[in-house]
N, C-alpha and C positions, 0 to 999 in steps of 0.2 A: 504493500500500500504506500501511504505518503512517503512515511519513512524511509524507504530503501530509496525515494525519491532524492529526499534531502542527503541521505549517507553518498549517494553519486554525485551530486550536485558538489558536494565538499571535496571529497577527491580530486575530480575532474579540478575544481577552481584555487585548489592548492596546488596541481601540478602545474596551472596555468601562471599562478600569482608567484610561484616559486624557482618555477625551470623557466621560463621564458626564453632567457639568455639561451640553455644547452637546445630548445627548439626551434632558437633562430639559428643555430650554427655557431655563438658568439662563445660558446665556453663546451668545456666535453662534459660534465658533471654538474649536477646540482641536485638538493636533497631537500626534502619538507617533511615535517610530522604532518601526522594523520591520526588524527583523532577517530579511530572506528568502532564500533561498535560490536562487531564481530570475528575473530581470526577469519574466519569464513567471506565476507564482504572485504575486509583485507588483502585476501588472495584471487578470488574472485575479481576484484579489480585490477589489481597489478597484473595478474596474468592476460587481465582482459587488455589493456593498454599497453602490455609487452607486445602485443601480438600483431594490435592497430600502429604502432610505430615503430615496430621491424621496416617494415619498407622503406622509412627513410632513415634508417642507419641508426635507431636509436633503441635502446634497451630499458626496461622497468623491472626495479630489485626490490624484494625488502631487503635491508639492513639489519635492521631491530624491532625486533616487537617486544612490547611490554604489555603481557597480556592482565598482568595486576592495572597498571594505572588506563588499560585501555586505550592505548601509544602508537605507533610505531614512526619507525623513519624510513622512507623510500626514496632510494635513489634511480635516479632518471642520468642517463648519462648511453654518450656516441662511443662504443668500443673501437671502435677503427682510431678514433681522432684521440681517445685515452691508451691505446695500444702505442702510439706513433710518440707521443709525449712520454711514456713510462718506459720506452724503451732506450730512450737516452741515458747517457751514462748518467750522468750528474745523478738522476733520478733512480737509477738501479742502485748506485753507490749509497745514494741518502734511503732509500729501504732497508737497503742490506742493514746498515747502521743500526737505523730505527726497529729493527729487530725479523725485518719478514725474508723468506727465504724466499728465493729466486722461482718465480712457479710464472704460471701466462695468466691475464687478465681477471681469470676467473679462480685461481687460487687466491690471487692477492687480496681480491672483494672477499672470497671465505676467510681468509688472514682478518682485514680490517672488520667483517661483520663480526668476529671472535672477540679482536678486542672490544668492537660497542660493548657488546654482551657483558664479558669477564671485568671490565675498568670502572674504576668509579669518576675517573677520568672522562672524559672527553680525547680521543685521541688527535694530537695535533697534527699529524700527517695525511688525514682524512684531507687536508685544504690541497694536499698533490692529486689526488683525485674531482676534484672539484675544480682544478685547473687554477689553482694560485700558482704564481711563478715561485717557482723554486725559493730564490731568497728572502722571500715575503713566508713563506710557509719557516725557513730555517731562523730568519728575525724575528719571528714570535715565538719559539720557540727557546731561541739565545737567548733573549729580552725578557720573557715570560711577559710576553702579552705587552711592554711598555717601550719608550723608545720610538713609538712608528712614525712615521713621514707625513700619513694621511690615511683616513679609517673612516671605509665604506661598505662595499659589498665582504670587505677581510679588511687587517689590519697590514698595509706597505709599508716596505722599509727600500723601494725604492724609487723615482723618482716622481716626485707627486702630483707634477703637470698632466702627465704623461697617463696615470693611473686613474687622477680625477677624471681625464674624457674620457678612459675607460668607464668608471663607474658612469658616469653621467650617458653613454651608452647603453648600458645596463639597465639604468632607468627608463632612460626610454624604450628600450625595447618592452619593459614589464608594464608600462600604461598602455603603448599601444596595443600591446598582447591581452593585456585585463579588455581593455574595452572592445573590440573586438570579438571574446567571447562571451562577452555579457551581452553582445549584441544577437549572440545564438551563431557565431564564424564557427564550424567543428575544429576540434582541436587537431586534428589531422591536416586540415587546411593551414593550419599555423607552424607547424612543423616543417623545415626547410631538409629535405632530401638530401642528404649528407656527400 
């Protein structure tokens, strides 16, 4: 009945209000909580919108569920375009470090969804997956979170011209994306074929 109305509606306009960037092609990653109702509606939908944005190069995960507070985190993200970036050194080297053993795209996501799981942390290397540049993900980290340049979509620790019309990018991508589907555009239509 309504319900399952409203529980799709939430979804859909979190992955809308959230990913925008990784739909336009503007970032490989990006993750939103989802307040569900059900494991069941949980899975049910990610597998449903895994399936709708295959075709254009884009993948739908849970992360985390937290089936006590009723939770989870889903991530939406282009494995081609996170394959291409994680396979750079720089970035095998800062895994290795960071603790994960050398596996292809979809061990590393089982690596990072463990640690959601197991940490009472927040893991900070989630932001290599989400496509922060490197020393922006390694300066919060060195810094613990202080120090930055300029603090928007993440906290930069490099140059903050440069980053701001990033972010200011970003934004606009996510209003024209919001409005758009509140106009009834299907989210498939907004999704840029990788």
């Amino acid at each position: 009945g309504v319900v399952s109305v409203d529980i799709s509606r939430t979804f859909e306009a979190a992955l809308v209000h959230q990913c925008a960037p990784t739909l336009a092609g503007m970032k490989p990653g990006s993750i939103f909580c989802f307040k569900h109702f059900s494991s069941e509606t949980l899975r049910q939908k990610t597998s449903q919108w895994n399936e709708q944005l295959a075709p254009f190069g884009l993948s739908v995960r849970i992360l985390l569920e937290r089936p006590d507070s009723g939770s989870a985190i889903v991530y939406v993200y282009r494995p081609s375009h996170l394959k291409r970036i994680l396979s750079g050194n720089a970035y095998r080297r800062f895994l290795s470090e960071a603790g994960y053993e050398d596996a292809d795209l979809d061990g590393l996501l089982e690596q990072l969804a463990y640690r959601l799981r197991t940490q009472a942390e927040f893991p900070h290397e989630i932001g290599v997956f989400l496509g922060y540049p490197l020393r922006d993900v390694i300066g919060f980290i060195e810094n613990r979170g202080r120090n930055f340049t300029c603090c928007g979509f993440w906290k930069s620790y490099g140059d903050p011209a440069e980053t701001q019309a990033y972010f200011a990018r970003c934004r606009r991508c996510i209003q024209t994306y919001v409005a758009m589907f509140e106009q009834g555009i299907p989210i498939e239509r907004l999704a840029v074929p990788a």
